[in-house]
C-alpha positions as CSV (number, residue, x, y, z in Angstrom):
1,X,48.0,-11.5,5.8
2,X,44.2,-10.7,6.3
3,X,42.5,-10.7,3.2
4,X,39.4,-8.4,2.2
5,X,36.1,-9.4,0.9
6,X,35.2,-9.4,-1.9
7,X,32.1,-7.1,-0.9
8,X,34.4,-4.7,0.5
9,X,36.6,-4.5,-2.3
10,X,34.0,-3.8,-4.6
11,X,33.5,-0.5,-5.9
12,X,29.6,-0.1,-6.0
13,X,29.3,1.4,-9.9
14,X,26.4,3.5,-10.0
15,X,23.9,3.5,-13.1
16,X,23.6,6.6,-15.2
17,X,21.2,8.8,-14.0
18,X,18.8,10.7,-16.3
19,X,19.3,14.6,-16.2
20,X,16.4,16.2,-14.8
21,X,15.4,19.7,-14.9
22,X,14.5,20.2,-11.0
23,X,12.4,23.4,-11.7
24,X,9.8,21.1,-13.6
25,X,9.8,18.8,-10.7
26,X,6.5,19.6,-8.1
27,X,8.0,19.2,-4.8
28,X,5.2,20.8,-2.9
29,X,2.8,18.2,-4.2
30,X,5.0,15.8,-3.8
31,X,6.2,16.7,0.0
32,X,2.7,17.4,0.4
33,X,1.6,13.6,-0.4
34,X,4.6,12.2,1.9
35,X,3.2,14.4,5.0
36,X,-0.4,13.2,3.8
37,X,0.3,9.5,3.5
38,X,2.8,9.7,6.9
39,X,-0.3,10.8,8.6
40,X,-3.1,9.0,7.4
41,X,-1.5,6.2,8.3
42,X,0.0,6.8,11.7
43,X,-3.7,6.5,13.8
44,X,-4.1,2.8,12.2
45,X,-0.3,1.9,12.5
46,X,-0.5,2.6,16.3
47,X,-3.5,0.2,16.4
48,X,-2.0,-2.7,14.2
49,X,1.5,-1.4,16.5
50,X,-0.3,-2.5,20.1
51,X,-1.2,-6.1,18.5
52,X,2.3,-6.6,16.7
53,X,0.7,-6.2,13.4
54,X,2.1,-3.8,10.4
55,X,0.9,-2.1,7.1
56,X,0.3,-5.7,5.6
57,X,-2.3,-6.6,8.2
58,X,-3.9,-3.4,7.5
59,X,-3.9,-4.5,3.8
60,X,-5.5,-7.3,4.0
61,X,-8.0,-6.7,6.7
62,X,-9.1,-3.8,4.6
63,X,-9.9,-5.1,1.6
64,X,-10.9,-8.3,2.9
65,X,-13.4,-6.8,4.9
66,X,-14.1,-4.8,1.7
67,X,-14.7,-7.4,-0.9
68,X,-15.7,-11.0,1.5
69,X,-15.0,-13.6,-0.4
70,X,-12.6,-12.5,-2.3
71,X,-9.8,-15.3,-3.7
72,X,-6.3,-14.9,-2.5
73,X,-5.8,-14.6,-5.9
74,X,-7.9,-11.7,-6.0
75,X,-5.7,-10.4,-3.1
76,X,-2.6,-10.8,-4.7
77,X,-3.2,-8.6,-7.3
78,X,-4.8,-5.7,-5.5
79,X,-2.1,-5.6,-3.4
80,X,0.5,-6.5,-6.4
81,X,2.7,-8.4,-3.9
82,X,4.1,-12.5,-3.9
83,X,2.4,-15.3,-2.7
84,X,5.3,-15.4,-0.3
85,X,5.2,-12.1,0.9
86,X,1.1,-12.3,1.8
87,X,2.0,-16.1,3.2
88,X,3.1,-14.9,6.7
89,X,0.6,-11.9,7.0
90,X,-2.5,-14.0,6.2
91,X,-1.4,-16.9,8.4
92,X,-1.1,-14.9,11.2
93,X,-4.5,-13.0,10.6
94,X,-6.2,-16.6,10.3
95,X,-4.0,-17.6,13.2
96,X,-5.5,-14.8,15.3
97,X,-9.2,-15.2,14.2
98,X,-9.0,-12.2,11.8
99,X,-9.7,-13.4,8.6
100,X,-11.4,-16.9,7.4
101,X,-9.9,-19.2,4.7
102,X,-12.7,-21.8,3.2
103,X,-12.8,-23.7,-0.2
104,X,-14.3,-22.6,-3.3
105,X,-17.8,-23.6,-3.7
106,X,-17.0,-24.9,-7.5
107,X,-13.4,-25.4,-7.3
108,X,-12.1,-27.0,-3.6
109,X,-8.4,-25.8,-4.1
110,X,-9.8,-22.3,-4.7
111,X,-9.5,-20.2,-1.0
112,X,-12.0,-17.3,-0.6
113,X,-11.3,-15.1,2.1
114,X,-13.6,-13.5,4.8
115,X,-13.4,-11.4,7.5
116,X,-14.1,-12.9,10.8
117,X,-16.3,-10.9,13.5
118,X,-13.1,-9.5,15.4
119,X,-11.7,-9.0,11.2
120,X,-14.4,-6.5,10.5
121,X,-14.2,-4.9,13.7
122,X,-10.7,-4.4,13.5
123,X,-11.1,-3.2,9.6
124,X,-13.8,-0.7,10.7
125,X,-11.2,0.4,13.8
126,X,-8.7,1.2,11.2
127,X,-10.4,3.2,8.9
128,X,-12.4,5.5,11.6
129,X,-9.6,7.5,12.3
130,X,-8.6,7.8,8.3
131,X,-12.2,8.6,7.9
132,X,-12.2,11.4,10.6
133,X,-9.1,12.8,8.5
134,X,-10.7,12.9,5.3
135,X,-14.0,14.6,6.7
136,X,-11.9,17.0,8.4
137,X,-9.7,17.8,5.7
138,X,-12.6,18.0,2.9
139,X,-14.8,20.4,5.2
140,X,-16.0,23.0,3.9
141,X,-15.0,21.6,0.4
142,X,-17.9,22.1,-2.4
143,X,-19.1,19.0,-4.0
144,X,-17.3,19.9,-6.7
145,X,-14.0,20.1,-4.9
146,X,-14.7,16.7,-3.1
147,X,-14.9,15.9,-6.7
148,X,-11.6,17.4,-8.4
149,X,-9.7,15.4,-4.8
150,X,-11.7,12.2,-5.8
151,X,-10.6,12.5,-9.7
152,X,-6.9,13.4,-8.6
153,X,-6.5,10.9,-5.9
154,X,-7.6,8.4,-9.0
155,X,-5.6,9.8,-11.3
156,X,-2.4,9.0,-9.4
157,X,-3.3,5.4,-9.2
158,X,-1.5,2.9,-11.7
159,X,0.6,5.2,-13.4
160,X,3.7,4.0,-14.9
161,X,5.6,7.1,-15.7
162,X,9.1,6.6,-17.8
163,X,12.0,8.7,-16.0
164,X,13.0,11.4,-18.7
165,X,16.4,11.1,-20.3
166,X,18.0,13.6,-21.7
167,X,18.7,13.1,-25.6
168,X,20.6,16.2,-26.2
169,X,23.4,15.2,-28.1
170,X,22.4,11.3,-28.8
171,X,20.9,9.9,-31.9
């Protein structure tokens, strides 16, 4: 007798989803945002790709290079990620001579970040091509155009937007 799993002999229940009126939804921004995002990030990925590095490095070089100094802390919560998921990354960036670990200056089991020579030139490698992108796409843009992308772009950041349920019915 062979018996079954009990993974494979459970039925996967799944949660009740909201109903949604799909003519409100704004899937040209939307698809629009994927395509942007997909390719705004494919010149650096090829980079980080030729020295077996990912998004994360490209996280962390970036705003390291940005903000020198900066705790791992500090990191943490720009990035919103674990200390276990920026572990591996930012070993391997130290490892490689990207990025700098020291002590705090007041508090010695504080670690400030900063971005070695090769760091910064590798941040700045990454963000030439996204730069090129942005100038190209914003040509010809009036300042206040450049202005209404800026505001949007900000305006997408940090929203927590509750899923709409439908109450019809339910009191």
């Amino acid at each position: 007798m062979i018996r079954q799993s009990a993974a494979k002999t459970a039925k996967k229940t799944l949660p009740e989803m909201p109903v949604v009126d799909d003519k409100a939804i704004d899937f040209e921004t939307i698809e629009n945002l994927f395509f942007a995002y997909r390719d705004f990030v494919s010149d650096p990925d090829a980079i980080l790709a030729k020295l077996g590095y990912g998004r994360a490095h490209h996280r962390v070089v970036h705003f390291v290079g940005r903000r020198p100094g900066m705790t791992v802390a500090d990191l943490l919560a720009i990035l919103q990620i674990t200390k276990q998921s920026l572990a591996r990354v930012l070993k391997e960036l130290i490892d490689s001579g990207y990025i700098r670990q020291m002590a705090g200056p007041a508090d010695r089991r504080q670690r400030r970040l900063y971005p070695t020579l090769a760091g910064r030139e590798l941040a700045l490698a990454l963000c030439e091509p996204q730069s090129r992108r942005i100038a190209a796409a914003m040509d010809g843009m009036t300042d206040e155009e450049r202005s209404a992308v800026r505001r949007f772009l900000a305006g997408m950041q940090g929203q927590t937007v509750e899923p709409a349920i439908d109450t019809d019915g339910v009191e």
